[in-house]
C-alpha positions in Angstrom: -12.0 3.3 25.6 -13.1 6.3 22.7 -14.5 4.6 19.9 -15.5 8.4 18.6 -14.6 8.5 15.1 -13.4 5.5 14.1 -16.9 3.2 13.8 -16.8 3.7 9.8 -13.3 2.5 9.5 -14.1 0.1 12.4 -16.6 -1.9 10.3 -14.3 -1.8 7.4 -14.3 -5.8 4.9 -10.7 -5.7 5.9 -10.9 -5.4 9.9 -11.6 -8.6 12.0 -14.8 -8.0 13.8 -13.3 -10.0 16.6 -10.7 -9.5 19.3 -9.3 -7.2 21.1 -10.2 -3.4 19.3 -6.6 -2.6 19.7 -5.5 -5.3 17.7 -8.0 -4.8 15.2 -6.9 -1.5 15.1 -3.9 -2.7 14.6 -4.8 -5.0 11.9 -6.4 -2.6 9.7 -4.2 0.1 10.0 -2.3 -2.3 7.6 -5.3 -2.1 5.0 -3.8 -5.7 4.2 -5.2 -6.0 0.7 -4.4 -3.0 -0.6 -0.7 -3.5 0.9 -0.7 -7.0 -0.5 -1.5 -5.2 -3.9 1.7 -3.4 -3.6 3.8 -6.3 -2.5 2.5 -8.3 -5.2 3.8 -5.3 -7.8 7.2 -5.8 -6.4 6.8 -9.4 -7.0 5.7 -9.4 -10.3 8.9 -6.9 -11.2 10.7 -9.3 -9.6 9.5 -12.2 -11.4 10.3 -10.5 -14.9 13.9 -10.9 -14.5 16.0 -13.6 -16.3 17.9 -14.3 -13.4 15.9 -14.7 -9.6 18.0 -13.7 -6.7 15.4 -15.0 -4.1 16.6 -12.5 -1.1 16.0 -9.9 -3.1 12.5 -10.7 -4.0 12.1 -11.3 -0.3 13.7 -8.0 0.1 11.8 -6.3 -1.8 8.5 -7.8 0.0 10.0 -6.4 3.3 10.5 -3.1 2.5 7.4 -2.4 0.8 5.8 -3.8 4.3 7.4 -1.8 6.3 7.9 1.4 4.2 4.3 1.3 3.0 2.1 -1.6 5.2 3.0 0.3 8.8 5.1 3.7 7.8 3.2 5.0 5.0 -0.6 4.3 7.0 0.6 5.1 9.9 1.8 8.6 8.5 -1.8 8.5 6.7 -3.3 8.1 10.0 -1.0 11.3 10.9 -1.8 13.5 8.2 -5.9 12.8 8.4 -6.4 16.6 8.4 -7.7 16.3 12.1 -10.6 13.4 11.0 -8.5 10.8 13.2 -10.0 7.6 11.3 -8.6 5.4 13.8 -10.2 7.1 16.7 -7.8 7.5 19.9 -6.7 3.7 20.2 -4.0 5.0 18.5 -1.9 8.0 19.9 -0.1 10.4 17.6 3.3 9.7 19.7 2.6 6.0 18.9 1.9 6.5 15.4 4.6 8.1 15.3 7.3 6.0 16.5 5.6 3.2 14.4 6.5 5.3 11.0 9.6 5.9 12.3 10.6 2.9 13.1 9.7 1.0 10.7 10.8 3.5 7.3 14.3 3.4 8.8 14.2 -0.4 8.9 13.0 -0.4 5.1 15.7 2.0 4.1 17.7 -0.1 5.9 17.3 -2.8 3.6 17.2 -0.7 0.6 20.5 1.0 0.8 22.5 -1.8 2.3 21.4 -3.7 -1.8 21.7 -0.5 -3.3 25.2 0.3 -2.1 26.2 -3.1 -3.2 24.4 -4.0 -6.0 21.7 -2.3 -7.6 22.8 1.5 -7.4 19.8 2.2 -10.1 17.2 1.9 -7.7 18.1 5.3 -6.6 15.4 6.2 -8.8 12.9 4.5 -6.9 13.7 5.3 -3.7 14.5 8.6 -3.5 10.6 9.2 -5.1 9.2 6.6 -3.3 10.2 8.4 0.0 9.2 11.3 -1.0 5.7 10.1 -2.0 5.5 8.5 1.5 6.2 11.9 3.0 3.8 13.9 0.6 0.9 11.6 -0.1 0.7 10.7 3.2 1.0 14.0 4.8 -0.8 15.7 2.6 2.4 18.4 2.1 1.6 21.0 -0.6 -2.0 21.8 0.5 -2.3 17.9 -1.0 -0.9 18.6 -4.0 0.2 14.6 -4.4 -2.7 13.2 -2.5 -4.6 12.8 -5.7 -5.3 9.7 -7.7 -2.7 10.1 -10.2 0.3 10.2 -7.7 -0.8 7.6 -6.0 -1.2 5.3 -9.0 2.5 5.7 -9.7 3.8 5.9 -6.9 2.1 2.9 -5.0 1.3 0.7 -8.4 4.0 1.6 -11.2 6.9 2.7 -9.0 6.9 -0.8 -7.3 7.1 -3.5 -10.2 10.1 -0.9 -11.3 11.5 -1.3 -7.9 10.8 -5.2 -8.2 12.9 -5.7 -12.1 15.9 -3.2 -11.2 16.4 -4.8 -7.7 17.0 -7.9 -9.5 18.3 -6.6 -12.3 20.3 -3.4 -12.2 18.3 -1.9 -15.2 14.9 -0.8 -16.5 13.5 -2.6 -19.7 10.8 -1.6 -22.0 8.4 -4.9 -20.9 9.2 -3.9 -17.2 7.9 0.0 -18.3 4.6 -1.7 -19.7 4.1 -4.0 -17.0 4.3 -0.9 -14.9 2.1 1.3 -16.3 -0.6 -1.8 -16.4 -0.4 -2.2 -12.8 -0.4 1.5 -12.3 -4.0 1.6 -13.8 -5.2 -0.8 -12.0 -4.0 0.9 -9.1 -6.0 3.9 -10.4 -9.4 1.4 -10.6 -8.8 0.6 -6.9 -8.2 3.9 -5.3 -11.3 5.5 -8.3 -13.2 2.7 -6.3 -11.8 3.5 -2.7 -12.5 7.5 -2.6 -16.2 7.1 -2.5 -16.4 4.1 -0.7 -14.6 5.7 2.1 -17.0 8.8 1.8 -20.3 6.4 1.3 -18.8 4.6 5.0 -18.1 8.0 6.8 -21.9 9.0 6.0 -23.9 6.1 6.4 -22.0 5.8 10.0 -22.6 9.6 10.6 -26.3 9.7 8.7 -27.8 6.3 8.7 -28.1 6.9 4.8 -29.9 3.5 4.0 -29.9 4.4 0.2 -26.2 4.0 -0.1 -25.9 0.6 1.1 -26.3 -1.1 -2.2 -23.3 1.3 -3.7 -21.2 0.6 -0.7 -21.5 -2.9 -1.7 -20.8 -2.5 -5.4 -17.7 -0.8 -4.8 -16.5 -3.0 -1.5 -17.4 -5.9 -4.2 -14.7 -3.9 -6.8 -12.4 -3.2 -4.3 -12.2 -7.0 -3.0 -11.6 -8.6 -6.9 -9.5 -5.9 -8.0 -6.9 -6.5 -4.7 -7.3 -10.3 -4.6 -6.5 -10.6 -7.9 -3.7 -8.6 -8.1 -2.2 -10.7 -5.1 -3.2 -13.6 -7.0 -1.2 -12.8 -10.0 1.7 -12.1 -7.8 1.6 -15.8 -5.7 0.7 -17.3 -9.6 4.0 -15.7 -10.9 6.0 -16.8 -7.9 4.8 -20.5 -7.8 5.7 -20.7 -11.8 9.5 -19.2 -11.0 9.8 -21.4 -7.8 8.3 -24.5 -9.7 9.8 -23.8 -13.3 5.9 -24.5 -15.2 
């Protein structure tokens, strides 16, 4: 099998280094703890509510999975720009149909709560689709691939998405709580740019004399995810247990 290319992403904190490479492929296509970030955001909007409807946070885990976890980074893997970070385990037609797929099953979800219940988050997925399409893809010669987008659209839009799925409505704390986790989205992908760069050289160049920054910001990028998913379990255990 071709393993041209994809050695930098290969060797990546979040990719088992055992198993079959497909699978591993597989498995960090995900980018699990930066997807776990983003669940956690929707779980924390969730958790602000007065009122839980538990299927809804559940719901709100799901689509952000599937919409974000497989569509958005398969999409990603799509719009590379020709640098094919996953190598050729993964085909364009299979990548394809996996984004497919699985954004139709999150919309699914999505509009089936927001044609019964929570009509107001219209507003967050009507941008959050089109953030999926334009981050990803790089549309308008990358016009929304930048760090700002992708601080609201995969840290603030989600807790939003989180407190009006619940709720119907937007609040003042859930705006705040928001923009917080939007800037600490902004400290993770600030982080992620020139790790990825540091990775794609050091594979191509054997540059020994980045090895101690790769490991400053792999050490950033590994406290600032696990503690985000952190506070999302912490706030979850304390609405499930009540203290």
């Amino acid at each position: 099998m071709d393993l041209d290319g994809i050695e930098d992403r290969r060797t990546e904190w979040f990719v088992p280094s055992f198993g079959p490479l497909k699978l591993r492929i597989l498995i960090g296509l995900l980018f699990l703890p930066y997807t776990g970030m983003v669940l956690a955001y929707g779980v924390i909007g969730s958790m602000m509510a007065d009122h839980i409807h538990w299927n809804r946070v559940w719901a709100i885990v799901v689509i952000y999975f599937l919409a974000l976890g497989i569509g958005g980074h398969a999409l990603d893997a799509l719009g590379s720009k020709g640098l094919k970070p996953w190598g050729k385990v993964l085909s364009q037609r299979g990548l394809l149909i996996l984004a497919i797929t699985s954004i139709i099953g999150a919309y699914t979800i999505g509009i089936y709560y927001m044609v019964l219940y929570t009509p107001l988050l219209w507003l967050i997925a009507i941008p959050e689709g089109f953030f999926l399409l334009a981050y990803n893809l790089e549309w308008f010669n990358g016009r929304f691939h930048t760090d700002g987008w992708f601080a609201l659209s995969w840290g603030s839009l989600p807790v939003l998405g989180g407190y009006i799925l619940q709720t119907n409505q937007v609040s003042f704390a859930s705006l705040l709580v928001a923009a917080s986790m939007g800037l600490l989205s902004l400290v993770e992908i600030k982080a992620s740019r020139p790790y990825k760069k540091m990775k794609r050289e050091l594979h191509a160049n054997g540059k020994t004399i980045e090895r101690d920054q790769i490991q400053w910001l792999e050490a950033i990028l590994k406290s600032i995810s696990l503690g985000i998913i952190l506070l999302g379990v912490g706030f979850l255990i304390w609405r499930l247990t009540g203290s």
